[in-house]
C-alpha positions in Angstrom: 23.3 -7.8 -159.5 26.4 -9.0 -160.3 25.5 -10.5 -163.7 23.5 -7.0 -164.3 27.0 -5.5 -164.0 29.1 -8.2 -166.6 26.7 -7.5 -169.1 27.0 -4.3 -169.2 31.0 -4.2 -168.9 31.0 -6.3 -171.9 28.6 -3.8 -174.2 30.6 -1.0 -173.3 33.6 -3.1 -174.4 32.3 -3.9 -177.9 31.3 -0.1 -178.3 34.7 1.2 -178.3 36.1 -1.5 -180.8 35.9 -2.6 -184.2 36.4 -5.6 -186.3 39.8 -6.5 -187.4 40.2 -7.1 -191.3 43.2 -8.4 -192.4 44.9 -6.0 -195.8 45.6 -7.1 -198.7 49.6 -7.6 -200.3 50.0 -8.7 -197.0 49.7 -5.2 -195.5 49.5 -5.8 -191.8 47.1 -3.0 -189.5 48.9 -2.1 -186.2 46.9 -3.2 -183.2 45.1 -0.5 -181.4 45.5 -0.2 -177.6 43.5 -1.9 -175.3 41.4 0.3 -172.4 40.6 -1.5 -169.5 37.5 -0.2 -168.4 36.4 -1.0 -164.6 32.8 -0.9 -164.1 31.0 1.2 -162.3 29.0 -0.3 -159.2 25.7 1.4 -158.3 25.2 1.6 -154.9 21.8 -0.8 -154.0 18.9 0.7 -152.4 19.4 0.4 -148.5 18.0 -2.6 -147.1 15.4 -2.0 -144.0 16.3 -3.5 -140.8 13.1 -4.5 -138.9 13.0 -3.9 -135.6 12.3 -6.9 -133.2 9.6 -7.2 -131.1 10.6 -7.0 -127.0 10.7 -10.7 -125.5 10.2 -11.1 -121.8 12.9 -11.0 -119.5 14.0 -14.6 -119.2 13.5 -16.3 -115.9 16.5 -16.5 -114.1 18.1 -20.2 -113.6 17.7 -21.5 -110.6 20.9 -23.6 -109.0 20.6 -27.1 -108.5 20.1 -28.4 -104.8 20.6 -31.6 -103.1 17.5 -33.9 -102.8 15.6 -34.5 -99.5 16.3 -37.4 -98.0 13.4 -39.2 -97.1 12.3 -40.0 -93.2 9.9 -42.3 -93.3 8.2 -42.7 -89.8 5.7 -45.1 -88.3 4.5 -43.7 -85.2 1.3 -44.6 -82.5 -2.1 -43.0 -84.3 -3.6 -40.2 -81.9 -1.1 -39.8 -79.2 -1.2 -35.9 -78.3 1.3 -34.0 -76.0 -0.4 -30.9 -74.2 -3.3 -30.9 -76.0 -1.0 -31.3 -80.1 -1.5 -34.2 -81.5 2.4 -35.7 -82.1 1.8 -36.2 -85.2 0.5 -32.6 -86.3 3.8 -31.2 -83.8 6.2 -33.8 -86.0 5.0 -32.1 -89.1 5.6 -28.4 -87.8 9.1 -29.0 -87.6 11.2 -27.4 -90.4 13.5 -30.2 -91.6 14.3 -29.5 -94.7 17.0 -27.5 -93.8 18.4 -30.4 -92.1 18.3 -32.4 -95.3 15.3 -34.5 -94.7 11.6 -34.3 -95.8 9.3 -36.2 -93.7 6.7 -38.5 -94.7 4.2 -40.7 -92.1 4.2 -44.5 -93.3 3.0 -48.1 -92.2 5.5 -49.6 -90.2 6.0 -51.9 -92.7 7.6 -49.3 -94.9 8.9 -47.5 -92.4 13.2 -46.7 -91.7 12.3 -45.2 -88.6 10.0 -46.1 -85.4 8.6 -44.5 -83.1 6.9 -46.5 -80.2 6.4 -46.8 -76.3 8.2 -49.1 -74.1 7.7 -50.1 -70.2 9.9 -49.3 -67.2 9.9 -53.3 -67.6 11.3 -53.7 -71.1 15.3 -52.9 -71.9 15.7 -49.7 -74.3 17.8 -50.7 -77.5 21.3 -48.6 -77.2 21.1 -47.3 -80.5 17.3 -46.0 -79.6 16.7 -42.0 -79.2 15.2 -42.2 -75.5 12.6 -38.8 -75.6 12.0 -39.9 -72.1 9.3 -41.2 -69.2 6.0 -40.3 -69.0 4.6 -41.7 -65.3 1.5 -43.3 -64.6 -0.4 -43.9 -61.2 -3.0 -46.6 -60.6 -5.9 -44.7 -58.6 -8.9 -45.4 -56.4 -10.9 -42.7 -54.2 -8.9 -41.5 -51.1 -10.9 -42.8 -48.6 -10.1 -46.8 -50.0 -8.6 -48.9 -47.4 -6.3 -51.5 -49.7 -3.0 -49.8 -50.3 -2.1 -52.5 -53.1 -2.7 -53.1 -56.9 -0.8 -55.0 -59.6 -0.1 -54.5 -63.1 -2.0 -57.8 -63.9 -5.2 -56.4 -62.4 -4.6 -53.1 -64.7 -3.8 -54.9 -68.0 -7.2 -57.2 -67.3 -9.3 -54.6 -66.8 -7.7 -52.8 -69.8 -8.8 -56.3 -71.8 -11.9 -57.4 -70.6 -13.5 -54.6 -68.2 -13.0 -57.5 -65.4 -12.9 -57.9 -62.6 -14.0 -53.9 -63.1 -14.1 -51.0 -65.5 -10.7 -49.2 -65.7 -11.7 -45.1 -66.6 -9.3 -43.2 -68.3 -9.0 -40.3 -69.8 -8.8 -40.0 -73.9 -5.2 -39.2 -73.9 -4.4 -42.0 -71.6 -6.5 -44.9 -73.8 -4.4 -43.4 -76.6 -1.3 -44.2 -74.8 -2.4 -47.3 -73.3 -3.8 -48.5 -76.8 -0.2 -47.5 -78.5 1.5 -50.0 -75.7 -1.4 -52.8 -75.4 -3.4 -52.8 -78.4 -6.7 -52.2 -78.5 -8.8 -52.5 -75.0 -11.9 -52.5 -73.2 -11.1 -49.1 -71.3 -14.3 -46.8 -70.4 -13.4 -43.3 -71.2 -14.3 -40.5 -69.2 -13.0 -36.6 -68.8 -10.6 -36.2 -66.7 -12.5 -33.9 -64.8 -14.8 -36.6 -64.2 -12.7 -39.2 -63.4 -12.5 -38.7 -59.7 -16.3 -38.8 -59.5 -16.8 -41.3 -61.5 -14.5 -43.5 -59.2 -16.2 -42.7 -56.1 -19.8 -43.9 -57.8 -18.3 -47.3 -58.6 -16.0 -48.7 -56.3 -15.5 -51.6 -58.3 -13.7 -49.7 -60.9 -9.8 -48.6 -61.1 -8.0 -45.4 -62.4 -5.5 -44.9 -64.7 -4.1 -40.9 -65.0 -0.8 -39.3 -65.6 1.0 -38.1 -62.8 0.3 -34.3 -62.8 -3.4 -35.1 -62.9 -3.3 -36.4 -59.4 -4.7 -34.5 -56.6 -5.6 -35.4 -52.8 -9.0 -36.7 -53.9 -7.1 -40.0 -55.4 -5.0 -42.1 -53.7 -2.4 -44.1 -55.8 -2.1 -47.6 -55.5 1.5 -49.2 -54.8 2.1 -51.1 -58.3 6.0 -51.6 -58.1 8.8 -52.0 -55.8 9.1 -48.3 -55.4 6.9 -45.6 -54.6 5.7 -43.4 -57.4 6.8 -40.8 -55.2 10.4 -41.3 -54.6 12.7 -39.0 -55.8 15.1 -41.7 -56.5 12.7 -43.9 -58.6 14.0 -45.8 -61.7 11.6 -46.9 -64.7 12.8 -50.2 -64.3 11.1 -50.2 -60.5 7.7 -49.0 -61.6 6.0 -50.7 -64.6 3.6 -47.5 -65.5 6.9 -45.9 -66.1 6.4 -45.4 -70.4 9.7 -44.6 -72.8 9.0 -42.7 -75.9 11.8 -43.8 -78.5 12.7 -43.6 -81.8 14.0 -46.7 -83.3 15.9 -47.7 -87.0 19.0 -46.2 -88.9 19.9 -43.2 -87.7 17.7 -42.7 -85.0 20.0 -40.9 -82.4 20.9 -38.3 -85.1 17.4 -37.5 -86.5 16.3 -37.9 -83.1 17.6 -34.6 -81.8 15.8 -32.5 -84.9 12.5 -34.6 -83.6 12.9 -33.3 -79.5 10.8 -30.8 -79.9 7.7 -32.3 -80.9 7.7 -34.7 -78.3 9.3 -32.7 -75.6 6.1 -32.8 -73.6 6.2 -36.8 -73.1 7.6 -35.9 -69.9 5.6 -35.3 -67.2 7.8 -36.2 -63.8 11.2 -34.1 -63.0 12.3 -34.9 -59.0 13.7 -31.9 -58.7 10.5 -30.3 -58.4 8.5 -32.7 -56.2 8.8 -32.4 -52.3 7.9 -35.0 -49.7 6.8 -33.3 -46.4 6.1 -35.9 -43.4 3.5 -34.0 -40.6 3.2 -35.6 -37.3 1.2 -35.3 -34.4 1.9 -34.8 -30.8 5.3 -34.7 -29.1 5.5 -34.7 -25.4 8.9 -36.4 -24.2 8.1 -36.3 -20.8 6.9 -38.5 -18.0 7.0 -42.0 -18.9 8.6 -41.3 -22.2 11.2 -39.4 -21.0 12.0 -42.2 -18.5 12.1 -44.9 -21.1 14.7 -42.4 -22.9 16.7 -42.4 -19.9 16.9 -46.1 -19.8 17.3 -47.1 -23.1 18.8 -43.8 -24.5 17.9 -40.8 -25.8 16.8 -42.1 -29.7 14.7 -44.8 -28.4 11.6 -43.4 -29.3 12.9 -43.3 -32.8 14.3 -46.5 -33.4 11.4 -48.1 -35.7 10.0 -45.1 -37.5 13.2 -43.4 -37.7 15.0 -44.3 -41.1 11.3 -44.0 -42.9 10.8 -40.2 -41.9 14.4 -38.8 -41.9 14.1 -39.4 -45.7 11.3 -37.2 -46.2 12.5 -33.8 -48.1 11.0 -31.6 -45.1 9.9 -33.8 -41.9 7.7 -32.1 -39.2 7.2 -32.0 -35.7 4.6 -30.5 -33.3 6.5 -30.3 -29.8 3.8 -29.2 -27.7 6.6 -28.6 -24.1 9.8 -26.7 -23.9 13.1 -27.7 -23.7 14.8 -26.8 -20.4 18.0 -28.0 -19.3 18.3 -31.0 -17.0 14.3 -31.4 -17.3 13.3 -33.3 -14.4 11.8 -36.3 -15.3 8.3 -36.7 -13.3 6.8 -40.3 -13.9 3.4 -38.8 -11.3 0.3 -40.2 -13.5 -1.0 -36.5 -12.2 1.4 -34.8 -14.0 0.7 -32.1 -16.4 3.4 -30.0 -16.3 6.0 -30.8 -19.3 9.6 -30.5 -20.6 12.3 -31.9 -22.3 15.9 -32.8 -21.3 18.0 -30.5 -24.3 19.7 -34.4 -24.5 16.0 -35.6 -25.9 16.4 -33.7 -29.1 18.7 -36.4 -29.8 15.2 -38.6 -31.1 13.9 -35.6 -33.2 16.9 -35.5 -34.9 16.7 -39.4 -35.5 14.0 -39.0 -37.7 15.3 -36.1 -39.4 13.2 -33.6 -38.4 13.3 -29.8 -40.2 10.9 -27.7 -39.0 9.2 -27.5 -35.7 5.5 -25.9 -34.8 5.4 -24.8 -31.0 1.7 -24.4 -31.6 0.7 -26.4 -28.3 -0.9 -25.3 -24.9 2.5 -26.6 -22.9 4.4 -24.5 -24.1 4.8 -22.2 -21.1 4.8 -24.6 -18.3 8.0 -23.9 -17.1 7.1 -20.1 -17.3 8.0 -17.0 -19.6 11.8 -17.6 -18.6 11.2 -21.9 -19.6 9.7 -20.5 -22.9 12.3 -17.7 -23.4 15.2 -20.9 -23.0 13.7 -23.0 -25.3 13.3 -20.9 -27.8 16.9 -20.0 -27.8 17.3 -23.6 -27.5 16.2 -24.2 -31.6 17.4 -20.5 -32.8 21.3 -21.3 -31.8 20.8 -24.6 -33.4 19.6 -23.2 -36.8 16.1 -25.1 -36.4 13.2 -23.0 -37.6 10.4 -22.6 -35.7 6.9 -20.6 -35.6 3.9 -21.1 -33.6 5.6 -19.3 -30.9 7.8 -17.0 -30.4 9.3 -14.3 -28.0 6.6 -12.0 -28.0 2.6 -12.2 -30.0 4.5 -11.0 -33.1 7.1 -13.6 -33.7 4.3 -16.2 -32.4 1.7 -14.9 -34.8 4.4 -15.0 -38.1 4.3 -17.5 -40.9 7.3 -19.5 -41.0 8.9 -19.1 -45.0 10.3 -23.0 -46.1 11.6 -23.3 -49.5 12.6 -26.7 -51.1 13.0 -27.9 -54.7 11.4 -24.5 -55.7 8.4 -25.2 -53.8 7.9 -22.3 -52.0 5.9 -23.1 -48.4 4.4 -20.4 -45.5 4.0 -22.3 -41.8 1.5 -20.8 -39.6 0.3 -22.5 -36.0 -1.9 -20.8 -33.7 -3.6 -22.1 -29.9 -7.1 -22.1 -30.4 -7.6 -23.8 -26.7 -6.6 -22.4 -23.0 -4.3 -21.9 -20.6 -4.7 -18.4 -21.6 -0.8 -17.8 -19.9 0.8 -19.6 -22.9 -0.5 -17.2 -25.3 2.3 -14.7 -26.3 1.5 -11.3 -25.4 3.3 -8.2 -26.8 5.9 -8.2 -24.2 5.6 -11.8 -23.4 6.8 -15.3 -25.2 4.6 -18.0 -25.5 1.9 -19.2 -28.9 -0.1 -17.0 -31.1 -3.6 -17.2 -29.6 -6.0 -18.2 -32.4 -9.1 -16.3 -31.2 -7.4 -13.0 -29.8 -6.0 -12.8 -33.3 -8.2 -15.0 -35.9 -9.5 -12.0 -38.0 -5.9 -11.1 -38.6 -4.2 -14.9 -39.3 -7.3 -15.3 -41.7 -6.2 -12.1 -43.4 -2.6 -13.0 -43.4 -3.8 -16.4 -44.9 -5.6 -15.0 -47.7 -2.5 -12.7 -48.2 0.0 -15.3 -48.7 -2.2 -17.4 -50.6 -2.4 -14.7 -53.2 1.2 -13.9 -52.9 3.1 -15.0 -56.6 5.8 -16.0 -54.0 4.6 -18.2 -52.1 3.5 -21.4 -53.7 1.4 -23.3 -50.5 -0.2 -22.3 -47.2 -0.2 -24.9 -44.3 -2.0 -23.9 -41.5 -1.7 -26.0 -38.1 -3.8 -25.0 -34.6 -3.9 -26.7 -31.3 -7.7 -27.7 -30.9 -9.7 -29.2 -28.5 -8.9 -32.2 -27.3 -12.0 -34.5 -27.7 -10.6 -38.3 -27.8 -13.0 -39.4 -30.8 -12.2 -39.6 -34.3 -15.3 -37.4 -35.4 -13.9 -33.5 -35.4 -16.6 -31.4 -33.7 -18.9 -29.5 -35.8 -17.0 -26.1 -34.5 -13.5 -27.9 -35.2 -15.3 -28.6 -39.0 -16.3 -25.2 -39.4 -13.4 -23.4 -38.7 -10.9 -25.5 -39.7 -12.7 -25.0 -43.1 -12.8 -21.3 -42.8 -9.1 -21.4 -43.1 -9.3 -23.8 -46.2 -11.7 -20.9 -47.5 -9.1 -18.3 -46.9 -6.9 -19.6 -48.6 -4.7 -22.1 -46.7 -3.9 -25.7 -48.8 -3.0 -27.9 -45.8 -4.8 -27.6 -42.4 -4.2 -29.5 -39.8 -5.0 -30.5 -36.1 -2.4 -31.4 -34.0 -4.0 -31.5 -30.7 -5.5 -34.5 -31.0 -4.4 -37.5 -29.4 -6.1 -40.2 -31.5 -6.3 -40.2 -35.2 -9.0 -38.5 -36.4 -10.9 -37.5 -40.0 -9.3 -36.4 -43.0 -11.1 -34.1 -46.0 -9.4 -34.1 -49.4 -10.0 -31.3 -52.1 -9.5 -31.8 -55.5 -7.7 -29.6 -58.0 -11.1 -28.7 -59.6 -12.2 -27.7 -56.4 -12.5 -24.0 -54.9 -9.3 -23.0 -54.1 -7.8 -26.0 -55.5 -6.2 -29.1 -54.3 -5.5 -29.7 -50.4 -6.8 -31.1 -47.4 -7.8 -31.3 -44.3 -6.4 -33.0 -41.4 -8.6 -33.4 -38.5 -6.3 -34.8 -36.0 -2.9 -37.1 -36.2 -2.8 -38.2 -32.9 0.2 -38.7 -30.8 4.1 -39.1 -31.8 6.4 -39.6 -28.8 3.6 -39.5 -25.9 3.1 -42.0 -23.7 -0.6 -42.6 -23.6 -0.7 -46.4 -23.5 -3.5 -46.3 -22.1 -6.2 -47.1 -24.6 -5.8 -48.5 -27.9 -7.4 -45.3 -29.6 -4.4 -43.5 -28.0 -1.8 -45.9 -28.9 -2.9 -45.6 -32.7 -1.9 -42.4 -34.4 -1.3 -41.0 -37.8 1.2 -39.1 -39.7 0.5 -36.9 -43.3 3.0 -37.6 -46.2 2.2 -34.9 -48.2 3.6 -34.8 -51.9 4.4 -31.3 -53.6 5.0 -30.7 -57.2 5.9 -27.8 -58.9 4.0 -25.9 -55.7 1.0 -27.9 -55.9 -0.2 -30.5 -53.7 -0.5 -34.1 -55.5 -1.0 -36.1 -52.6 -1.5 -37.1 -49.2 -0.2 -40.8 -47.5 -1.9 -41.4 -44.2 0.7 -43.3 -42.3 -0.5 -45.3 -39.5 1.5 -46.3 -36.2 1.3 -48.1 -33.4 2.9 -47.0 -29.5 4.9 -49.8 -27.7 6.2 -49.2 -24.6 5.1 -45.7 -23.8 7.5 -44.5 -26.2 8.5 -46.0 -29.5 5.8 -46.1 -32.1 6.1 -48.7 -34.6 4.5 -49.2 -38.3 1.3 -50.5 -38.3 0.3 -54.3 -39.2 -2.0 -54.7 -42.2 -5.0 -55.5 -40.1 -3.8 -53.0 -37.8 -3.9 -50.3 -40.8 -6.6 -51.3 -42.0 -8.8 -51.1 -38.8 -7.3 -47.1 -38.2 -7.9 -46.2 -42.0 -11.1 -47.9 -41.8 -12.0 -45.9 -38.1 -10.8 -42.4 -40.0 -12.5 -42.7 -43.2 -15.8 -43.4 -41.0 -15.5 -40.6 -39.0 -15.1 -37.9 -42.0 -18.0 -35.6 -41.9 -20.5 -35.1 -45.1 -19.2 -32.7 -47.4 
């Protein structure tokens, strides 16, 4: 365009000018002025704009973040908690927003380990500790030897000898995590308790909150599994879930969760309760009190009971002040000095059922003072009371948040120590079964009551078979609801009849008959032997029941029982239990 336009300037320009001739003579022509002449500039066309096409909205940047740091774990293959298998629970945690992204190696890639330890083996201090998962070593109940050993466990776990060891699948996971692989045979745990009782040669293996009455558990340490003061180091099925490598108390805490059902034993939710049999501090006892003082009869047994959580006694006489003491081998008519209370309290007793067919013989005004006698002191009683009412009511006992209902009733004569409604003395068991059944199936329904123990004074019969009456009704309150019933009338030891959790009704037992405390039958050795029921309760459920086995020296202090001593009772009991 802008050539286009200098051509044309420069036509125009030669238009409008001539030639210049020079004149002759030397005539000179003047010189014409010159016109500048600007060019004109045509406007161009106008130029079309295209229009662009719409473009997607750009995505928007995202802002860098920091990287994941990488947890790589080694942990036990197939361990499950309630049911989850750990590693599935692990991998439901969010922790990213922690920083970390988890990943599940061999340990021989692995930063961080996790892995079960013994009560026997020291924890590393810079180890997360997730805490103890508890063990027991069982056989059926009715098994005389009280004693296993780790070695016998870990040799059945390696070569099925010198007997199978059943566990449950959860448990051969565990076990397989801590000892390799084993020789275990595997059952369900609903099974396990059967299957024990069809081969005696064989041994148990089961967590702690699967026990139940049906199993007794083996002593394997130097402590009892069921002391409140146990320490892992005392009890080598004690198990440590911990998490080992750099770090591992810091990632630890974002991993609690997954594994915060490895624990399955908190103390302060199991109660020990001690029962005992007959108490009669009278006659010969009471004289050997008065000679060698008033906790005589406590001396041996003493320290062992007071250390139960809740310990029992059935007195079956009143306490009356300055008691006579009759030695007459025709005497049947009972009391206690109020100085004599001195030996309960030796061996720590709580709770007191005033169930038995004594407790009137000093008359309505002998029952009215005793009574008093435990209510100023504060010591609960029931069994008996001031009038059929009071006799006929549970007794409410509440310990680690185990919540407990007493009831004791006389099912045997002299009709003038039942209560009446204007008269003290014990709740009558026939005049009043069809309500005490009623009342047990009330409280055993009740949300706030955890456990029913049920205790009547029964016909005395000398023998350790119960009668088939005794069998019968004594079951009748296990149907209605009552966990613990037991005999104390008897004065020799007599049958018991464990119920599993699976059960109707659930886990419990019945206790035939204990025997005697401090009575002074020395008589025979049936009535020098006698038992007592240490009963285990965890989070309101009955685990399990000791039989403790005693001996009576000197018509007034029982003592522990020798091995072959225990063994011959245990072995007289267990007989005696009838078929199921």
């Amino acid at each position: 365009m802008r050539v286009l336009c200098s051509l044309l300037v420069m036509i125009l320009a030669l238009a409008l000018c001539g030639c210049a001739v020079a004149p002759s003579g030397g005539v000179t022509q003047e010189p014409q002025a010159t016109v500048t002449v600007e060019p004109t500039m045509t406007a161009p066309p106008p130029t079309m704009t295209a229009t662009p096409r719409p473009s997607a909205t750009p995505e928007p940047t995202l802002t860098p973040t920091a990287s994941l740091e990488a947890l790589k774990l080694s942990l036990p293959e197939g361990i499950s908690l309630e049911g989850v298998a750990v590693g599935s629970a692990l991998e439901s945690l969010d922790l990213a927003s922690a920083g970390y992204a988890l990943e599940f190696v061999p340990a021989s890639e692995a930063n961080l380990t996790l892995s079960l330890r013994d009560g026997t083996e020291a924890i590393p201090p810079d180890a997360q500790l997730f805490g103890w998962r508890y063990y027991a070593a069982v056989v059926p109940f009715d098994t005389v030897d009280d004693l296993g050993s780790m070695a016998d466990v870990y040799e059945r776990w390696t070569k099925a000898a010198p007997g199978a060891l059943l566990v449950d699948s959860d448990t051969a996971q565990v076990l397989e995590a801590l000892w390799g692989p084993g020789q275990p045979r595997v059952v369900a745990s609903e099974e396990l308790a059967q299957a024990l009782e069809e081969d005696r040669t064989a041994l148990g293996v089961v967590p702690f909150e699967a026990l139940d009455p049906t199993l007794k558990v083996l002593s394997i340490g130097a402590r009892s599994l069921f002391d409140a003061a146990l320490q892992p180091a005392d009890y080598p099925l004690a198990l440590a879930l911990i998490l080992e490598g750099p770090g591992a108390q810091s990632v630890g805490s974002l991993l609690a969760d997954a594994v915060r059902g490895w624990e399955n034993r908190d103390p302060s939710r199991m109660t020990s309760l001690v029962m005992t049999g007959v108490t009669a501090m009278s006659r010969l006892t009471a004289r050997q009190m008065e000679t060698y003082g008033y906790e005589y009869p406590a001396l041996v047994i003493g320290e062992e009971l007071s250390q139960a959580d809740i310990t029992h006694v059935s007195n079956e006489v009143p306490f009356i002040d300055g008691c006579p003491v009759d030695t007459s081998e025709d005497n049947l008519t009972f009391c206690s000095d109020y100085e004599y209370w001195a030996a309960l309290e030796a061996i720590g007793t709580d709770i007191v059922g005033l169930s038995g067919n004594h407790v009137n013989d000093f008359g309505y005004d002998g029952a009215r003072e005793s009574i008093s006698f435990y209510r100023e002191r504060g010591i609960p009683i029931y069994g008996s009371g001031m009038n059929v009412s009071e006799a006929c009511a549970p007794m409410f006992y509440e310990h680690n948040g185990n919540r407990l209902a007493f009831v004791g009733a006389l099912a045997y004569e002299p009709s003038w120590a039942w209560a009446t409604d204007e008269l003290p003395g014990a709740c009558h068991y026939y005049d009043h079964k069809e309500a005490l059944l009623q009342r047990v199936s009330e409280l055993s329904a009740d949300p706030e009551v955890d456990m029913v123990l049920v205790e009547l004074q029964y016909l005395e019969t000398y023998q350790p078979y119960p009668t088939d009456q005794q069998v019968a009704e004594f079951r009748e309150l296990r149907a209605a609801g009552a966990d613990v019933v037991t005999g104390v009338q008897s004065h020799v030891p007599q049958a018991w009849e464990p119920y599993g959790e699976d059960d109707d009704n659930g886990s419990g037992i019945i206790v035939y008959g204990l025997g005697n405390l401090f009575f002074d039958q020395m008589w025979s050795w049936e009535t020098r032997t006698a038992l007592m029921a240490r009963h285990t309760i965890y989070q309101g459920r009955l685990i399990n029941s000791q039989v403790l086995t005693t001996v009576l020296e000197d018509y007034a202090q029982p003592r522990w029982a020798g091995a072959d001593e225990r063994a011959e009772i245990l072995g007289r009991i267990f007989g005696a239990a009838p078929a199921r």
